[in-house]
N, C-alpha and C positions, 0 to 999 in steps of 0.2 A: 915739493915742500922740503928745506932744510932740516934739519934733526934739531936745531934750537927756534924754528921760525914756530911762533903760537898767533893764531888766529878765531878767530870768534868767526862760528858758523851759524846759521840761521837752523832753528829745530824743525825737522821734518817731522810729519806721522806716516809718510810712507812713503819705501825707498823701493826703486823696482833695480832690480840688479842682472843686466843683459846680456848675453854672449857676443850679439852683434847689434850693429843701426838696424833698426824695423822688428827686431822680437820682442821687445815692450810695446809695439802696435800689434804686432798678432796675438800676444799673449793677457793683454792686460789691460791696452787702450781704453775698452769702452767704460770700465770701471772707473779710470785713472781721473774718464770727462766725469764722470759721476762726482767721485770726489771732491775735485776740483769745485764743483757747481758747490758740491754743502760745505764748502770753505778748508777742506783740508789740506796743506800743504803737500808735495808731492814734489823728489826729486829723483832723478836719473844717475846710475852708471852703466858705463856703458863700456866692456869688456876689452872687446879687439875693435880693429881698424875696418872690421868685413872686407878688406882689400881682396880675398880671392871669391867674391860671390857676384861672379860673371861667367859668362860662356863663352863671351869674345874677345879672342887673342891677339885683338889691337887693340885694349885696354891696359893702359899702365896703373898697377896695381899700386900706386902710390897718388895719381890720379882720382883714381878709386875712390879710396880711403878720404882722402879730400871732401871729392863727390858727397860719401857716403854720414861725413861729420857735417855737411851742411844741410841734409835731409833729414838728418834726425835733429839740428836743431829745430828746423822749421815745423818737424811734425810735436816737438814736445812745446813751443809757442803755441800753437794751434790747440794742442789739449788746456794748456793753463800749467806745465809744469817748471817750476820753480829754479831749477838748475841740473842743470848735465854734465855731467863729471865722464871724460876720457882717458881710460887708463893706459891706452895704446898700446896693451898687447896684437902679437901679430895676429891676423886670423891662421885658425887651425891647429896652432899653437900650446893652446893653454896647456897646461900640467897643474895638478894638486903640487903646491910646491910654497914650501913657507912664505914664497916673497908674495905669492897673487893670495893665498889666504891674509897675510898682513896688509895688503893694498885694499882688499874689501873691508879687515877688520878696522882700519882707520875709518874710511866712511862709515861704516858703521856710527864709531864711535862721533866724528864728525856732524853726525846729522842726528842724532840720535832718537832712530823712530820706535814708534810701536811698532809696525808691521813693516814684513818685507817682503818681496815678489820675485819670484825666480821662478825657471825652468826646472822641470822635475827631474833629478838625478834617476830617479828607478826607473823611466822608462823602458823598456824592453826590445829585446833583436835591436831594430834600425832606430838609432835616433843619432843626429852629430854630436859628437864627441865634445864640442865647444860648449854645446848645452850641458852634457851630462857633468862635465866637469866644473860649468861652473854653478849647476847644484848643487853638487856635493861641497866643495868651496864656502859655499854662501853658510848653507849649513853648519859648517864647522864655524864660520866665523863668527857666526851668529852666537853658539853655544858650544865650549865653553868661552873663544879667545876672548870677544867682544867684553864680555862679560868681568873676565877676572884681570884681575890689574897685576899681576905678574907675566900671562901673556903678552910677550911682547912691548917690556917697560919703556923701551924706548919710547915709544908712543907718548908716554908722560911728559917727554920734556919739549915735543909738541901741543902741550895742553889739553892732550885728547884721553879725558877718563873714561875708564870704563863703563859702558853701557849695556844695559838688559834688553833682549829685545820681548817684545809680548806674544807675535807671533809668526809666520813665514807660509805665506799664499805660494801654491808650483802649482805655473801650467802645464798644460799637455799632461796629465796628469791620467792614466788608468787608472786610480782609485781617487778621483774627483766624488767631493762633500762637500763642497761649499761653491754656492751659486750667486755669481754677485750680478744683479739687473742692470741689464744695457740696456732694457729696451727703450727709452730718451735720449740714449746717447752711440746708438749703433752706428750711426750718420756720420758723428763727429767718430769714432773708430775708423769709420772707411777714408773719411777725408784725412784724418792725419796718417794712412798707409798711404793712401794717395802720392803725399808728399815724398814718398822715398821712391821716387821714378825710375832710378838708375836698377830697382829689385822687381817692382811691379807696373811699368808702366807700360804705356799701347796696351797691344790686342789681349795682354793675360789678363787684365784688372779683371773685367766680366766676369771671367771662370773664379776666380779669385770673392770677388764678394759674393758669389752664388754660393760657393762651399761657405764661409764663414758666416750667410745668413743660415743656411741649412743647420752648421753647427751649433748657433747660438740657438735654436729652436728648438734642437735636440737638448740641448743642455738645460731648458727652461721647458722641458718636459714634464716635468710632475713641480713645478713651480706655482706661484700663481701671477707670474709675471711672463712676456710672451719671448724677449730673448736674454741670455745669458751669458755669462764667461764661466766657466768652472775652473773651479782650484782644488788642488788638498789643500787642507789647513791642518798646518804640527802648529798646536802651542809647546811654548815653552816656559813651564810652570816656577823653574827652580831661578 
């Protein structure tokens, strides 16, 4: 987008904000078909290119990437989501760095949802680096840049005012509190991982939806619902 180009974006109420193609299916899918069904809008960005999440070294990582942007369109069709925005950072990449907080806090402002979805920044010891940055990221854009109309003015002559967000769902989350019910829509979660073959296809799927029904079971453990996603939930009052 130009620095003078203004365009009128369609209002989301929830934006899910990805490291890679397929961690808005592992992290948030079954909710996202929930949604969808009770009429809520729902759109995608989606971080890097995932170009280096293979193990075989006759893949051309730009190949890849290709691959990997036409697997996540297919699976966010499949859920009912609304638009997918590709930031094309490289995988492995990211850095907390004015330009990727600014590139989130446009959409932000662009879409301007109540809620947002990301990967949890505090995980502990082992988690990828792509994730935890771009929790932390999303976070900030979220509160205060998104927010205040001197972050980032440029953004104005884009037509993009600032916006408040209401609240910010992280997966993978150790200190998970909020349970959002899959269980009508576990099905449709599996089938749009499904769709990103080039990450989970052949003989791993099996192993693959066995942990994540197991996990959804655990998570909808003291629920009264039979499976789950869990999230923390930060609101953001001010």
């Amino acid at each position: 987008m130009s620095k003078h180009q203004k365009k009128e974006y369609e209002k989301m109420d929830i934006v899910v904000i990805s490291p890679h193609p397929d961690d808005s299916e592992f992290g948030a899918s079954g909710s996202v078909a929930r949604w969808v069904k009770e009429g809520k809008k729902v759109a995608y960005v989606i971080c890097t290119g995932g170009e280096k999440g293979t193990s075989d070294p006759a893949v051309d990582p730009k190949d890849l990437a290709r691959t990997r942007r036409r697997e996540q369109r297919a699976a966010a069709d499949l859920l009912g989501v609304s638009d997918v925005i590709f930031l094309g950072y490289e995988d492995q990449t990211l850095e907390d760095t004015p330009q990727f907080r600014k590139d989130i806090v446009r959409w932000i402002r662009a879409f301007r949802p109540d809620t947002l979805i990301t990967a949890d920044p505090y995980r502990r010891y082992v988690w990828h680096r792509d994730h935890r940055i771009t929790g932390q990221v999303v976070l900030d854009a979220a509160f205060p840049y998104a927010r205040d109309h001197l972050s980032y003015p440029e953004l104005l002559d884009e037509g993009l005012e600032p916006h408040k967000v209401k609240e910010i769902l992280l997966w993978a989350s150790e200190d998970p509190d909020y349970y959002s019910d899959i269980t009508d829509t576990f099905e449709t979660k599996l089938a749009a991982l499904q769709c990103h073959k080039s990450q989970v296809g052949g003989h791993h799927f099996p192993a693959i939806e066995q942990w994540l029904r197991q996990r959804a079971e655990d998570a909808a453990s003291d629920q009264d619902f039979k499976l789950a996603e869990a999230f923390h939930r930060a609101e953001i009052p001010w």
